[in-house]
C-alpha positions as CSV (number, residue, x, y, z in Angstrom):
1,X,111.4,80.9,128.2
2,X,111.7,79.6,124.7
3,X,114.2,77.4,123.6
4,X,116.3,78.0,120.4
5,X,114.5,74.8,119.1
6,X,111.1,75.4,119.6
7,X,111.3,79.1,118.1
8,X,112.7,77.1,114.8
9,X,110.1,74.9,115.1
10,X,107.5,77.9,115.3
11,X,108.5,79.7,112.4
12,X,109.3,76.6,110.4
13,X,105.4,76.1,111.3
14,X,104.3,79.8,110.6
15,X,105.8,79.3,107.3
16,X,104.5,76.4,106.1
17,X,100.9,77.7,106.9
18,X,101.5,80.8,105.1
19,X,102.3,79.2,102.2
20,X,99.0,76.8,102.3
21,X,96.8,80.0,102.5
22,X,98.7,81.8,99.6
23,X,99.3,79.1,97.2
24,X,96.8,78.6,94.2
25,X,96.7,75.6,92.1
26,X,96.3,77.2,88.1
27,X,93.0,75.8,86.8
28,X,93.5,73.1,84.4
29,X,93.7,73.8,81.0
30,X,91.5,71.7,78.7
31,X,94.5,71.3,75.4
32,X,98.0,71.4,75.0
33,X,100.5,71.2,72.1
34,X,101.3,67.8,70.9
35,X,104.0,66.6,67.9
36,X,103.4,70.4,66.6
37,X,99.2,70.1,66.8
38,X,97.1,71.1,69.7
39,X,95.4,68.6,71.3
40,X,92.6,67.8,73.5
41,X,92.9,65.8,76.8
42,X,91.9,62.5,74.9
43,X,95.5,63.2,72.6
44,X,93.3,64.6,69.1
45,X,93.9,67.4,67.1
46,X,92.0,70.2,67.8
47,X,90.8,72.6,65.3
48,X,89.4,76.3,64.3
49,X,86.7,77.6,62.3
50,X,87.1,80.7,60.1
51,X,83.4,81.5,60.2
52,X,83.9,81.9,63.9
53,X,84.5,85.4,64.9
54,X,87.4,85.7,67.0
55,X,86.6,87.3,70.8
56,X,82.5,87.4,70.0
57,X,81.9,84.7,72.8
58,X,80.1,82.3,70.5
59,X,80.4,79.3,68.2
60,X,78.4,79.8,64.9
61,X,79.3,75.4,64.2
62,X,75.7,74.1,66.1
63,X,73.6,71.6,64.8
64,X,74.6,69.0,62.0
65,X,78.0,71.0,61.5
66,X,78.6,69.9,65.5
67,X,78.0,66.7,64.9
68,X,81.1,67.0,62.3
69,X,82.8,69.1,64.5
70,X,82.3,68.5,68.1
71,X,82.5,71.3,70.6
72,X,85.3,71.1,73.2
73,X,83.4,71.4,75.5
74,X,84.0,73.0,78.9
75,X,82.6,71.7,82.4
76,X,79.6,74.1,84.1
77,X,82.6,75.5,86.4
78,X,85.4,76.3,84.0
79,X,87.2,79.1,84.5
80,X,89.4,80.6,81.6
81,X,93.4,80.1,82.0
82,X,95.7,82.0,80.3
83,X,94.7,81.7,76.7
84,X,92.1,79.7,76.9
85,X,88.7,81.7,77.3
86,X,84.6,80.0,77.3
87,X,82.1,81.1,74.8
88,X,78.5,80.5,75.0
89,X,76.6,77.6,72.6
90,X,73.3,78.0,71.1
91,X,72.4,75.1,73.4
92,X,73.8,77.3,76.6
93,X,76.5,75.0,77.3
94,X,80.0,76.5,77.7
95,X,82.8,75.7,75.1
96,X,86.9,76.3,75.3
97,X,88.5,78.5,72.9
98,X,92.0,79.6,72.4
99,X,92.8,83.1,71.7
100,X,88.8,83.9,71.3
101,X,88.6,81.0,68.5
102,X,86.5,78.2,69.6
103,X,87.9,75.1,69.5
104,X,86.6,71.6,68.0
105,X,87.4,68.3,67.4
106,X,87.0,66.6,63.8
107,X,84.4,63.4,63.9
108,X,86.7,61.7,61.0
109,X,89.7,61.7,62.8
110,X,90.1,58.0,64.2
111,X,92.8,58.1,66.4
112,X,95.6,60.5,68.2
113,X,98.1,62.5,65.5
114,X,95.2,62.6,63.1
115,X,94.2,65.5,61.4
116,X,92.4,65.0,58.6
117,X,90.2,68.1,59.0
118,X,92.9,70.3,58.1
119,X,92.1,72.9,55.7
120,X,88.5,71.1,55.0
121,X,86.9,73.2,52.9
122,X,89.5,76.1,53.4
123,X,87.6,77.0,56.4
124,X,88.6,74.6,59.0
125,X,92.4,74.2,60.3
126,X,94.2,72.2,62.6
127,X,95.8,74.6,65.7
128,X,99.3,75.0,65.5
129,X,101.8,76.8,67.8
């Protein structure tokens, strides 16, 4: 016959092991909002290009305009979380975007809170909330 205390112990057990197989870490997401600026993990500003079509999957910035604007770029395994989705690079590597906008850094900005790129042009613009 069971004890009182080992029944507790059971289902103290059987809980704790249905909550390991049901729990899901979210996937990381590669930007967050900073003093009113999105930012990258390394802390800079983050920014959009109007030329960039929102929700077509790709980045029209390659070549010498990425060397301006450098890709956030997304590990081979990213998945999308909540806003942020993947688009495809001319070079086939995979790049974060928010909303369908792909996202980029700016190569002038020297260090965190910068954002000098802002409204470069009147086609490039620092991601606010």
């Amino acid at each position: 016959m069971r004890t009182p205390n080992t029944l507790a112990w059971m289902t103290i057990a059987a809980l704790t092991l249905a909550g390991c197989t049901t729990y899901r870490a979210s996937p990381p997401v590669p930007a967050n909002f900073a003093q009113g600026l999105l930012v990258g993990t390394n802390q800079m500003t983050l920014y959009t290009f109007d030329k960039d079509a929102a929700g077509s999957g790709k980045s029209v910035c390659n070549g010498p305009c990425a060397t301006n604007w450098p890709p956030l770029l997304a590990e081979a395994n990213a998945q999308p979380s909540g806003d942020f989705s993947l688009v495809t690079r001319d070079d086939g590597r995979k790049q974060w975007a928010l909303k369908g906008r792909p996202l980029y850094f700016w190569a002038k900005d020297q260090k965190p809170g910068d954002a000098t790129g802002d409204g470069f042009n009147q086609v490039w613009h620092a991601v606010r909330p």
